[in-house]
C-alpha beads as a LAMMPS data file, in Angstrom:
LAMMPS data file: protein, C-alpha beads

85 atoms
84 bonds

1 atom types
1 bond types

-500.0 500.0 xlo xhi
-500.0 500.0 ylo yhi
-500.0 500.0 zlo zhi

Masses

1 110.0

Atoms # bond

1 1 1 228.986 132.740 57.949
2 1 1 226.439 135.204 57.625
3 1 1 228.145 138.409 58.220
4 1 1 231.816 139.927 58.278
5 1 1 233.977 138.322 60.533
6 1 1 236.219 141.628 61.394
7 1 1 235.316 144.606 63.993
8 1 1 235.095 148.692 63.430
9 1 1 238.430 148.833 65.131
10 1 1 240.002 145.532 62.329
11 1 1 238.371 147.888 60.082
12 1 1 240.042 151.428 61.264
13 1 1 243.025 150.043 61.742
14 1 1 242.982 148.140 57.936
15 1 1 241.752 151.414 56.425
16 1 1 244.471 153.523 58.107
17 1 1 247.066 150.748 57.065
18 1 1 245.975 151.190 53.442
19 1 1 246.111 155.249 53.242
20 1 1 250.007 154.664 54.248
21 1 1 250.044 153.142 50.568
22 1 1 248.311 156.468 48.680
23 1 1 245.387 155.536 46.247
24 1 1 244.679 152.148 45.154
25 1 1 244.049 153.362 41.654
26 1 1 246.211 155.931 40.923
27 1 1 248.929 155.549 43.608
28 1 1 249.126 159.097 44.409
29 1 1 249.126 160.527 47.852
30 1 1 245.812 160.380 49.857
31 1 1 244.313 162.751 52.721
32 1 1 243.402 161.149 56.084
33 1 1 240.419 162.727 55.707
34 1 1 239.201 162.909 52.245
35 1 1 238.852 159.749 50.621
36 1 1 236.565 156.888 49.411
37 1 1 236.356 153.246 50.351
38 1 1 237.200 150.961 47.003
39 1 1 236.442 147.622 46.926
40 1 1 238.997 146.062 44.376
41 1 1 236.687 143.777 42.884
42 1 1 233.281 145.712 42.818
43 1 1 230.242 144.629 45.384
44 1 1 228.341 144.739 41.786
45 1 1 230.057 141.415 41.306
46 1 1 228.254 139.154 43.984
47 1 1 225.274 137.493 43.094
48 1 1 225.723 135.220 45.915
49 1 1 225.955 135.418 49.939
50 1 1 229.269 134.110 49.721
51 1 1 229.916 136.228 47.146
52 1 1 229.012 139.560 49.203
53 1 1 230.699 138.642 52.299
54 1 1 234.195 138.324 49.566
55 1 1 233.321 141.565 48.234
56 1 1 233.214 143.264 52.298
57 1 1 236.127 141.391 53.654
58 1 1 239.262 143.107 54.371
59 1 1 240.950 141.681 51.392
60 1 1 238.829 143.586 49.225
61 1 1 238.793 147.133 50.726
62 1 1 241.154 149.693 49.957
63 1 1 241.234 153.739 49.575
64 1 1 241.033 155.610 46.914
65 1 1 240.685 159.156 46.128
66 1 1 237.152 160.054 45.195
67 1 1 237.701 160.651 41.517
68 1 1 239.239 158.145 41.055
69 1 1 237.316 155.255 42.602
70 1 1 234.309 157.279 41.179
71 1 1 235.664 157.083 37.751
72 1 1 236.408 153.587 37.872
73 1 1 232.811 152.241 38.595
74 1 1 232.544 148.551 38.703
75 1 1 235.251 147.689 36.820
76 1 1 238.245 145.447 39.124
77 1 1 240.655 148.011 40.359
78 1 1 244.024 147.448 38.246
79 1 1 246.849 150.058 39.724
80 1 1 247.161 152.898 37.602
81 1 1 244.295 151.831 35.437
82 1 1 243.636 155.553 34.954
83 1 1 245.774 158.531 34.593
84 1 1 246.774 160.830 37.440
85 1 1 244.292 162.489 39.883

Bonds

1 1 1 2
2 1 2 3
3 1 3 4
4 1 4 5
5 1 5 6
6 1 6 7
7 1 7 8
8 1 8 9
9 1 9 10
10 1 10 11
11 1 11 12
12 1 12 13
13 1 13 14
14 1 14 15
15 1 15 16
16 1 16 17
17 1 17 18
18 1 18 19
19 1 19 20
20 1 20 21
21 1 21 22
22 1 22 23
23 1 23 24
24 1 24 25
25 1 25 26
26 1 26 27
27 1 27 28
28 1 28 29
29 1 29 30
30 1 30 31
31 1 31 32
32 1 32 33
33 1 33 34
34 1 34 35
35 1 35 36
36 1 36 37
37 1 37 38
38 1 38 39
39 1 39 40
40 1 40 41
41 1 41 42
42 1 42 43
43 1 43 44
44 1 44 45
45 1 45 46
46 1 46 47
47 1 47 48
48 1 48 49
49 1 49 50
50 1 50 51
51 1 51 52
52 1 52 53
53 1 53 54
54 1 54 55
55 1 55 56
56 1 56 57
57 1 57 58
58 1 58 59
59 1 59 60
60 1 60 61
61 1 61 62
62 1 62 63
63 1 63 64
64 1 64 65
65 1 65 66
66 1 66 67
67 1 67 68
68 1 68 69
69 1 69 70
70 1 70 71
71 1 71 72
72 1 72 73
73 1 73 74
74 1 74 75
75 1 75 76
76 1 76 77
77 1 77 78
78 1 78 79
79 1 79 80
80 1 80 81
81 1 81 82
82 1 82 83
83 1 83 84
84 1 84 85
């Protein structure tokens, strides 16, 4: 496999699933409209193809709020790893 095996609408659909759980990091409360994209195990991790299509699958992506995915940089996301937005 070469490239992600899931659609824009898997995609929509997966992100909107995940807001309904609030911020992978901090579990606080996220707005539709204001938030980041967090990959719990950081695309700074692959060194391989394999490795990069992990890092972009479904399985991976979550939401966080912008500080906080921000704040994490690559490190895994653990919940609650830092303190309250």
């Amino acid at each position: 496999m070469t490239h992600v095996d899931y659609t824009s609408t898997d995609l929509y659909n997966h992100i909107n699933n995940e807001l309904k759980g609030g911020c992978c990091i901090c579990g606080k409360e996220i707005e539709k409209d204001n938030f980041h994209i967090a990959h719990i195990i950081p695309a700074s991790f692959a060194r391989t193809k394999e490795d990069v299509l992990l890092v972009y699958s479904l399985i991976n992506l979550s939401v966080a709020h912008a500080k906080c995915n921000i704040s994490l940089g690559d490190r895994i996301v653990i919940p609650k790893l830092l303190p309250a937005c």
